[in-house]
Backbone bond lengths (Angstrom), bond angles and torsions (degrees), N, CA, C in turn:
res aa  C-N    CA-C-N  psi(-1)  N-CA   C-N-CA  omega(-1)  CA-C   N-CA-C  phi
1 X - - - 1.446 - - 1.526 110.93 -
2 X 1.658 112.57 -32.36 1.763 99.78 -167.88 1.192 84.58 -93.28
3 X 1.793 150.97 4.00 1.542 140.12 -175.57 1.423 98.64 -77.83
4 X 1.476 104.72 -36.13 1.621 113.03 -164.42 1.024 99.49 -84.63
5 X 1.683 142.47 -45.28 1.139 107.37 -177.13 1.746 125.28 -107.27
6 X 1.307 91.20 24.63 1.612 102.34 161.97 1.708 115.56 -87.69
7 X 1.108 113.00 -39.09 1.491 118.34 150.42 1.815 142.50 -44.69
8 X 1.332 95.83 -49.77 1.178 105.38 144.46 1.597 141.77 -52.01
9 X 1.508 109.75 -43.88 1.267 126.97 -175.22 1.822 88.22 -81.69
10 X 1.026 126.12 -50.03 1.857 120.30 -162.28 2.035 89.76 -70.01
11 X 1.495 112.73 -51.95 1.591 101.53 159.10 1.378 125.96 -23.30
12 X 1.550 108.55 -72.00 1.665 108.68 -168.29 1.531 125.95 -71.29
13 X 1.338 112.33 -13.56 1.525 145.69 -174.82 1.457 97.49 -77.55
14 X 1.524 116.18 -78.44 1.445 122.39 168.15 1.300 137.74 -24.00
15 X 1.754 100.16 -58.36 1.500 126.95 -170.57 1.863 102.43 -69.71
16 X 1.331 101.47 -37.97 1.971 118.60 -176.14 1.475 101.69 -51.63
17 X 1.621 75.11 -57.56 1.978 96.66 -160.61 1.616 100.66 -48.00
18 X 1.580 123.67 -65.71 1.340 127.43 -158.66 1.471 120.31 -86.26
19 X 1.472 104.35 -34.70 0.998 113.84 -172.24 2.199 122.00 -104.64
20 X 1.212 92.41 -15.42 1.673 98.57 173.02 1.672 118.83 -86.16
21 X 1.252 101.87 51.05 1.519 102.82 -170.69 1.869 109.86 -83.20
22 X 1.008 109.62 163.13 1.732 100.62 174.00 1.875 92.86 -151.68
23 X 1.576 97.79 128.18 1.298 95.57 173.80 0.729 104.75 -125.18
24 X 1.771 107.04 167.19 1.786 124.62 -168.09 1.708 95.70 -132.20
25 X 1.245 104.78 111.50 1.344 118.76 178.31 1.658 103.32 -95.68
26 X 1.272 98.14 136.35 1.516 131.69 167.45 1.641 123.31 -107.78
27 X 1.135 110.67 173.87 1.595 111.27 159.28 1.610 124.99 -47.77
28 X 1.508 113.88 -61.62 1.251 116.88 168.32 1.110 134.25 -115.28
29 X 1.259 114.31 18.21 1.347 129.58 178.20 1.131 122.28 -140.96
30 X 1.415 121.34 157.78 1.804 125.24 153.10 1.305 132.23 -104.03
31 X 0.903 137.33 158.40 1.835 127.61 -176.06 1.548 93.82 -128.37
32 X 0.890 96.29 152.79 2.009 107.79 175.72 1.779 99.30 -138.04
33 X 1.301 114.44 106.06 1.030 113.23 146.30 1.596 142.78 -94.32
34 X 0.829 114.19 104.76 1.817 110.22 -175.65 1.657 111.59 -69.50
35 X 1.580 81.04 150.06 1.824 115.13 170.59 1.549 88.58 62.50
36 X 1.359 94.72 75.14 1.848 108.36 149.47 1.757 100.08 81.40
37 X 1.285 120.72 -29.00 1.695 122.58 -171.66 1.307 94.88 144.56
38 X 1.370 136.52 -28.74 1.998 144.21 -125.43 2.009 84.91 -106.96
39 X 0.955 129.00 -46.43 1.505 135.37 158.84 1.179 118.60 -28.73
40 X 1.884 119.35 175.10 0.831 128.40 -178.85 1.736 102.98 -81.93
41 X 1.635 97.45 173.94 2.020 105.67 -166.19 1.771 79.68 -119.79
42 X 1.494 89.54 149.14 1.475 107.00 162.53 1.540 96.36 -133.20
43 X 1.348 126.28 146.34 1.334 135.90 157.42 1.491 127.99 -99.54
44 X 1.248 118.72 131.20 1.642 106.00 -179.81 1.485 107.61 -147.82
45 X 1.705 101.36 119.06 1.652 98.14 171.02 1.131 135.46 -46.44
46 X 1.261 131.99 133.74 1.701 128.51 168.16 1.286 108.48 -24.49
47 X 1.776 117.77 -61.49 1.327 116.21 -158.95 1.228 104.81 -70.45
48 X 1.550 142.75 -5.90 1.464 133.29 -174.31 1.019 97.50 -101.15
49 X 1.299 146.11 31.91 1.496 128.27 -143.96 1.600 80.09 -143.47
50 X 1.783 128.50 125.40 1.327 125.88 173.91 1.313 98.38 -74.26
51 X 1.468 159.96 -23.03 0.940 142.35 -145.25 1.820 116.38 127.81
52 X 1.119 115.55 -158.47 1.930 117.67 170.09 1.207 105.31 -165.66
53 X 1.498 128.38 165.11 1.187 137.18 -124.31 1.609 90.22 -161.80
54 X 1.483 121.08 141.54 0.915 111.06 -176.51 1.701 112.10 -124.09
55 X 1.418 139.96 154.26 1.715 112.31 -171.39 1.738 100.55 -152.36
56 X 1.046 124.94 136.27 1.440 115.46 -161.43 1.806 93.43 -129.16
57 X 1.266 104.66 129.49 1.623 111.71 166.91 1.438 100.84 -154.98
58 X 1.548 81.74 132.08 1.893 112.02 -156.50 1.247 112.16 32.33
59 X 1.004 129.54 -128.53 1.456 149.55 178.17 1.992 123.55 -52.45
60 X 1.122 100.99 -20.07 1.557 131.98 -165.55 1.752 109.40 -99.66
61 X 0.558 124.86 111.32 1.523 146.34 -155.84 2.037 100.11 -128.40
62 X 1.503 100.09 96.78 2.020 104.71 168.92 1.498 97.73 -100.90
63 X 1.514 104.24 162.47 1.355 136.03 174.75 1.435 89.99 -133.91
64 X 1.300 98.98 120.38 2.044 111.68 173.13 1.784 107.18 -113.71
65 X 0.853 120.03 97.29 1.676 122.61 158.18 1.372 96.92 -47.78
66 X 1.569 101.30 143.11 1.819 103.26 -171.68 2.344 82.80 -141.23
67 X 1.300 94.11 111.09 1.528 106.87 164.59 2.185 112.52 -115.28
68 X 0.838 105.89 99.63 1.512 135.51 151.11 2.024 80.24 106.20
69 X 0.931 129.93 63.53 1.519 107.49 169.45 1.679 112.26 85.41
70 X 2.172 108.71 -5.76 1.679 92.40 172.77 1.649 97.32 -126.82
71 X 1.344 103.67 172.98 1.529 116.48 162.16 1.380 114.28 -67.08
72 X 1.486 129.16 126.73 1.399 133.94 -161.06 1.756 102.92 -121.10
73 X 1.252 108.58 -31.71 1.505 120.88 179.19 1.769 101.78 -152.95
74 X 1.752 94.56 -169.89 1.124 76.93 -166.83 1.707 99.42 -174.07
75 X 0.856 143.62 116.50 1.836 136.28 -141.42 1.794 104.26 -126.98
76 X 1.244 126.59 136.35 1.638 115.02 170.81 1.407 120.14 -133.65
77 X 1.013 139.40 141.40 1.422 150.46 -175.45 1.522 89.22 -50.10
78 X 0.989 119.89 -62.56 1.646 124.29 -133.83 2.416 65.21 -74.51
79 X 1.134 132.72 -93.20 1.383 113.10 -168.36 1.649 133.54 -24.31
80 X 1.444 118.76 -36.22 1.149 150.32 -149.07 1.476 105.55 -88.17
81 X 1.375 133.45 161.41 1.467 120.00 163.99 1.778 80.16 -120.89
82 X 1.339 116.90 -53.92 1.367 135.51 166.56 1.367 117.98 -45.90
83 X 1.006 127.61 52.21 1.616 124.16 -174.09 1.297 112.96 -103.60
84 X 1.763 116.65 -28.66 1.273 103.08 -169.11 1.730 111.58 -113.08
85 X 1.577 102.01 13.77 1.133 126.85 165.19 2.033 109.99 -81.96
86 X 0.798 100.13 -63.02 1.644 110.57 177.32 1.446 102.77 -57.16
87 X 1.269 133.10 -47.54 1.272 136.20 177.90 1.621 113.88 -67.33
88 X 1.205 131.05 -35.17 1.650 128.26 150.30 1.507 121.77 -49.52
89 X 1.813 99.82 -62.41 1.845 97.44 172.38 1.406 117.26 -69.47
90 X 1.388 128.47 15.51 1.478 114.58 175.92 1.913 96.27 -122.88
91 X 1.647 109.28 -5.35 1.422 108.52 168.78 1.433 83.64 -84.09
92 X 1.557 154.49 -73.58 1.268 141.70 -142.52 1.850 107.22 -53.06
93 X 1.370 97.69 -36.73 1.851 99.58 -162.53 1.317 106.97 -101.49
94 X 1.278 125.45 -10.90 1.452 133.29 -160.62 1.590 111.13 -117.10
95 X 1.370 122.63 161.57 1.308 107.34 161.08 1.633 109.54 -125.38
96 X 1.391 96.87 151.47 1.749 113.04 -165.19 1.032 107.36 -68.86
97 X 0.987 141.70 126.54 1.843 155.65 165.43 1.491 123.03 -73.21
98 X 1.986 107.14 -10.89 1.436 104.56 -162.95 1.679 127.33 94.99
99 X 0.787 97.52 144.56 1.794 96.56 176.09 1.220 118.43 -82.21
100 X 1.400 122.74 142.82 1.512 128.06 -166.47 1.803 89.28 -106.24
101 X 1.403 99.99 152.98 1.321 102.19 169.57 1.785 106.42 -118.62
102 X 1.720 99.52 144.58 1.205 132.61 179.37 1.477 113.03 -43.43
103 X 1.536 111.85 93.23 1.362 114.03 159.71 1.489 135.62 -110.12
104 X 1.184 136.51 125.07 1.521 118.57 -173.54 1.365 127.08 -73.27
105 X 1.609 109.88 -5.62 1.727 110.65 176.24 1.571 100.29 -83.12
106 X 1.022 92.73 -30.97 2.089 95.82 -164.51 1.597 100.84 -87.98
107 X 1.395 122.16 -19.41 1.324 112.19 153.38 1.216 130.42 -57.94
108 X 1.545 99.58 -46.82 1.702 116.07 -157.41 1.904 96.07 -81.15
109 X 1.180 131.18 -11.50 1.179 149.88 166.83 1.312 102.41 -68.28
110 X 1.195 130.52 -86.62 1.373 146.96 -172.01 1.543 96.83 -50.94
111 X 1.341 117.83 -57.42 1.851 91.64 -165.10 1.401 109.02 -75.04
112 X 1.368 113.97 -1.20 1.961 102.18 -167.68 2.074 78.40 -107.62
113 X 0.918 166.50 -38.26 1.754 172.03 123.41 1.386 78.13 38.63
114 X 1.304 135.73 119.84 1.404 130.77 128.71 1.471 132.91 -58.74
């Protein structure tokens, strides 16, 4: 019982942390706020910004901001109502990197990555 719901809890913690981002696009910038908007803000210029990456498993559709070669944020349909709005204005200002394909080591890496 405490395996299961210690698992769960490192799940919902993880999934918040990496994956509940909400951004506020500007002219020259982006903002990333984590866990729903209620989180901390990071800001990052267009021009520092390599581009974003796009990665689809099942139903679930990410947008990864990629700054020097890593994932910096990170946006999902399934969180988003706005997903395929943000994903046009970051094709107009951004450049596409390609689609990443769905792995579970490089996930399970990335969401536990401090």
């Amino acid at each position: 019982m405490f395996g299961l719901f210690f698992f769960c809890l490192l799940f919902l913690l993880t999934e918040f942390r990496k994956r509940a981002d909400v951004f506020i696009l500007s002219k020259n910038q982006i903002e990333k706020r984590s866990f729903f908007g209620i989180g901390y803000a990071q800001h990052f210029d267009l021009k520092e910004l390599d581009g974003f990456t796009e990665m689809e498993n099942y139903s679930k559709k990410y947008i990864h901001l990629i700054k020097n070669g890593k994932r910096v944020a990170c946006c999902c349909n399934f969180h988003m109502r706005n997903y395929d709005e943000v994903k046009k204005a970051l094709g107009d200002n951004l450049v596409f990197l390609g689609e990443e394909h769905y792995s579970i080591k490089a996930e399970a890496v990335y969401l536990l990555k401090l």
